[in-house]
C-alpha positions in Angstrom: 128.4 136.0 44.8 124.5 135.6 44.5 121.8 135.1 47.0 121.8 131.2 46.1 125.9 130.9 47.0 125.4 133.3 50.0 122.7 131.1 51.6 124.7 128.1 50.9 127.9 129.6 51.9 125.4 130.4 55.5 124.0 126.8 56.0 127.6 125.7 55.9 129.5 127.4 58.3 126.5 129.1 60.5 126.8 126.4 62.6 130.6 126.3 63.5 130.9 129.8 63.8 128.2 129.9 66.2 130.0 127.4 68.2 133.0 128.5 67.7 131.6 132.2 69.5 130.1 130.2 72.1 133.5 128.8 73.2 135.0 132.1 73.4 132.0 134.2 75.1 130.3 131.2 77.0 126.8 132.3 76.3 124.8 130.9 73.3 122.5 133.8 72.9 125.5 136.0 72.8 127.4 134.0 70.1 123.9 133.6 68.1 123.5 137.0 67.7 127.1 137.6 66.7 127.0 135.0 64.2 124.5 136.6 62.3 126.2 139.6 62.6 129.6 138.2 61.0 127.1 137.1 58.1 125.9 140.6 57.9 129.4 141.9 57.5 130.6 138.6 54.8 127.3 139.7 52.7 128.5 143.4 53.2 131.6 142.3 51.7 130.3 139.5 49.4 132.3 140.9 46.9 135.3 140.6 48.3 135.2 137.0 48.9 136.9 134.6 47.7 135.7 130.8 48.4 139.0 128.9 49.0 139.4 131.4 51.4 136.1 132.0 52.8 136.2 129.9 56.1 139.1 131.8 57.1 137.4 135.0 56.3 134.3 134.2 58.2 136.5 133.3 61.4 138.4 136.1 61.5 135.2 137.9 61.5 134.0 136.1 64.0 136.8 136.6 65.9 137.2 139.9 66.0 133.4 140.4 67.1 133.9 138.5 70.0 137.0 140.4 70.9 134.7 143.7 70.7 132.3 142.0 72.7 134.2 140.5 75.7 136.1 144.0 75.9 132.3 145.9 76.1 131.2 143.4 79.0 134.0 144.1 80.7 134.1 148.0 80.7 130.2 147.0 81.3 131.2 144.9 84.6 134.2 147.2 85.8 131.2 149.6 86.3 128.4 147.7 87.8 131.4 146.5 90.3 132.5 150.1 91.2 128.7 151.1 91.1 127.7 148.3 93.5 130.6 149.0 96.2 130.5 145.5 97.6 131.3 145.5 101.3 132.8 141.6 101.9 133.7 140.2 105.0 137.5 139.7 104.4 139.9 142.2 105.0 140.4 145.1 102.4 144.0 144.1 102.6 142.7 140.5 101.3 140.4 142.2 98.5 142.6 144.7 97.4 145.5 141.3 96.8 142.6 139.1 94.7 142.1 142.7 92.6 145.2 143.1 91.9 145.7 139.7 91.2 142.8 139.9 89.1 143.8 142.7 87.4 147.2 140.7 86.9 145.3 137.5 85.3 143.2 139.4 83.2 146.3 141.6 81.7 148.3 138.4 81.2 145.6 136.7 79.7 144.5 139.5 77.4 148.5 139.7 76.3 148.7 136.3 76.0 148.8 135.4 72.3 145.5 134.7 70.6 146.0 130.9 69.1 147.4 129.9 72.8 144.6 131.5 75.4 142.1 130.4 72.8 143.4 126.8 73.6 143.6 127.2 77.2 140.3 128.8 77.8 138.6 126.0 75.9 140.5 123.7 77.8 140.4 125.3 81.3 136.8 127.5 81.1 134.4 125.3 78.5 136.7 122.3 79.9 137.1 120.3 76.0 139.6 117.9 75.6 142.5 118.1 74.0 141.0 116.3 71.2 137.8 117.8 70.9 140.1 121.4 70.5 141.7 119.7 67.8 138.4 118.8 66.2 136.7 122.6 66.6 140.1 124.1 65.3 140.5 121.8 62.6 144.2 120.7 64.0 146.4 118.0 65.1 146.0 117.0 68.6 149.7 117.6 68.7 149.3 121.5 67.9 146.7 121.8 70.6 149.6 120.7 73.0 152.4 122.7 72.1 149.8 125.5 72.0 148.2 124.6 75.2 152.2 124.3 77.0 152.8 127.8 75.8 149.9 129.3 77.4 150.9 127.5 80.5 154.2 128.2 80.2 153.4 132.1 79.4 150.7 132.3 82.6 153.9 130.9 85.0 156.2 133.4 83.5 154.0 136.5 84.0 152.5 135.6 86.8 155.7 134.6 88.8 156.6 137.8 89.9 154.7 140.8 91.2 154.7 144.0 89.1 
């Protein structure tokens, strides 16, 4: 691949991977600077790509970057919350319930498989439509659904019953 296919292969996806970060970490800054960084790692490999292939390639990148990023911030903000030691004003029988609770959702959503929370969280966090999903993902409005009713139907399934 030369420099000339590399910078073309750039101007035409830089964009939709950058938004396609920004849905799953919810900062633009954040999914700027790991955008370039999946371009780093695609010219790294730029000899192992193949173009009819390539989008997929550059996503799965992407994805796996913003996995390794959202699992940093939140060793990063288990600390800063044990650090801080927050005295509230509700009972420490009501805070230690939303922890584990907590603790509960973010387990469940971390198990919950990929192409469903990826739906749900740009549904129920960035607040898209169904059809906008659709559009970003490059799928049927129908998919988004099915996917969208097995998140929900996961999240009442796990989070029924106590542990």
């Amino acid at each position: 691949m030369t420099v000339d296919d590399f910078k073309s292969l750039f101007n035409e996806h830089y964009d939709g991977i950058k938004n396609f970060l920004y849905y799953k970490t919810g900062d633009v800054e954040v999914a700027e600077d790991i955008a370039q960084d999946v371009f780093l790692k695609a010219w790294d490999k730029r000899s192992d790509i193949r173009l009819e292939t390539v989008k997929s390639f550059l996503y799965t990148i992407a994805n796996n970057l913003a996995i390794n990023h959202l699992k940093h911030r939140n060793v990063v903000f288990d600390f800063v919350r044990k650090e801080r030691n927050d005295s509230s004003y509700e009972s420490p029988e009501f805070q230690l319930e939303v922890k584990e609770f907590d603790q509960r959702l973010q387990q469940t959503l971390a198990a919950m498989p990929e192409k469903n929370r990826e739906v749900f969280l740009m549904n129920r966090i960035e607040k898209l439509t169904y059809n906008d999903i659709a559009e970003r993902l490059g799928l049927s409005v129908k998919a988004i659904e099915k996917r969208m009713s097995g998140a929900l139907s996961y999240l009442r399934d796990k989070l029924k019953h106590p542990i």
